[in-house]
C-alpha positions in Angstrom: 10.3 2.3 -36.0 12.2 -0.1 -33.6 13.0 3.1 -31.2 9.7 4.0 -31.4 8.5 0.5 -30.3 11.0 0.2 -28.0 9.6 3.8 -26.1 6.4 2.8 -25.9 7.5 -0.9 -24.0 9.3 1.2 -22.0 6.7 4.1 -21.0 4.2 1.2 -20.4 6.1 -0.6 -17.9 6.6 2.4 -16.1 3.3 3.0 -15.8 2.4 -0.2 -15.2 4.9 -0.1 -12.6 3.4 2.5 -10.5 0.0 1.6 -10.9 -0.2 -0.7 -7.7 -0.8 -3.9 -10.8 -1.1 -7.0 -9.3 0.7 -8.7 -12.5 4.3 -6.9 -11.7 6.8 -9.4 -11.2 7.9 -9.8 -7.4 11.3 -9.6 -7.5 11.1 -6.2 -6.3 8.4 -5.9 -4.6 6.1 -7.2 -2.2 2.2 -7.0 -0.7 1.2 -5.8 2.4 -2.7 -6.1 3.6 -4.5 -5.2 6.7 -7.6 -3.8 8.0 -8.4 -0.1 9.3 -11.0 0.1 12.1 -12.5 1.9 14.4 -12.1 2.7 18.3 -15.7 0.4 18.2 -13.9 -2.2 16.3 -16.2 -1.4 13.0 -14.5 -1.6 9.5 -13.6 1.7 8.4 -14.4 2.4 4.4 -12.7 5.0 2.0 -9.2 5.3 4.6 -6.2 5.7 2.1 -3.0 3.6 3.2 -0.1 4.7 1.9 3.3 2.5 1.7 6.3 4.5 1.8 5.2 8.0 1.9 3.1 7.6 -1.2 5.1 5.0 -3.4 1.8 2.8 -3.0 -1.5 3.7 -1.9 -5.4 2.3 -1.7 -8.5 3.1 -0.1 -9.8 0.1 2.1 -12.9 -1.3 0.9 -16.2 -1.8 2.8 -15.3 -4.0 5.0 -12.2 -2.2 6.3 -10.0 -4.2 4.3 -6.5 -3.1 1.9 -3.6 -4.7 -0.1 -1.2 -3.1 -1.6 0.3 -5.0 -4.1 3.4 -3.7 -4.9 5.1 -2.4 -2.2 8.9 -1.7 -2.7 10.8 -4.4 -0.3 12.8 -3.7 2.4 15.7 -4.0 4.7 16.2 -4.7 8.0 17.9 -1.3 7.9 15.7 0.3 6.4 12.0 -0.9 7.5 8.7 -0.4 4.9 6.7 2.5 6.8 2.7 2.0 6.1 0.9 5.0 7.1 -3.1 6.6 7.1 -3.3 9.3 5.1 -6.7 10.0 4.7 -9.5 9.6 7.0 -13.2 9.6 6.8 -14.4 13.1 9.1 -15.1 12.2 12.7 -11.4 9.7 12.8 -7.6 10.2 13.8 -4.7 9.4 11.6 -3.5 6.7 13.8 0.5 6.1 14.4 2.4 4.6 10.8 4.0 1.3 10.8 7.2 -0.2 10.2 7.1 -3.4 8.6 9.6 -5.8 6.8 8.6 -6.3 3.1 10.2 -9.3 1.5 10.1 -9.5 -2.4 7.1 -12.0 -3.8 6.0 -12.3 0.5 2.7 -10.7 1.9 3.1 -8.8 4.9 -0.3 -9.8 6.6 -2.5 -8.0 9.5 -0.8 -4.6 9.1 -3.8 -3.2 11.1 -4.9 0.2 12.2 -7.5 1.5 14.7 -8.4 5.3 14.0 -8.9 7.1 17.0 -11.7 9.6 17.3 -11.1 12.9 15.6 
């Protein structure tokens, strides 16, 4: 019964762990936010941000807007890359982003402007 217990604590943290959850302890991660626009300076909706190649990702909301909570941290070394993935039809996946994640720290204003597509 105890090992049985003991897998499912286990399987849920690892879920919970990939699941972008606001309520994961920082010590290994970090957030990053920003705000996808276009070449007009309008909020772009529905543009996925990926941290890492896909360790993290979100949409932005309707005004633009994204946090990604838990964003593995980084090294000077070895920088975070935040990347577009997806774009809305019409837009550009713009150039990706190094950016220094500290554990607990949000990265702030990790902007992007989509060029036309």
């Amino acid at each position: 019964m105890r090992l049985l217990v003991a897998t499912a604590i286990a399987v849920t943290a690892l879920t919970v762990a990939g699941c972008n959850s606001p309520n994961i302890p920082p010590g290994n991660y970090g957030i990053v936010t920003g705000t996808i626009t276009s070449s007009k300076g309008q909020p772009v909706a529905g543009v996925v941000v990926w941290a890492d190649f896909g360790t993290s990702s979100v949409p932005t909301g309707p005004d633009g807007h994204y946090t990604i909570n838990t964003v593995p941290i980084s090294s000077a070394e070895s920088p975070t890359t935040i990347s577009v993935k997806s774009v809305p039809t019409g837009f550009g996946i713009p150039a990706s982003q190094n950016v220094q994640v500290i554990a607990g720290q949000t990265t702030q204003n990790v902007n992007f402007t989509l060029p036309p597509g």
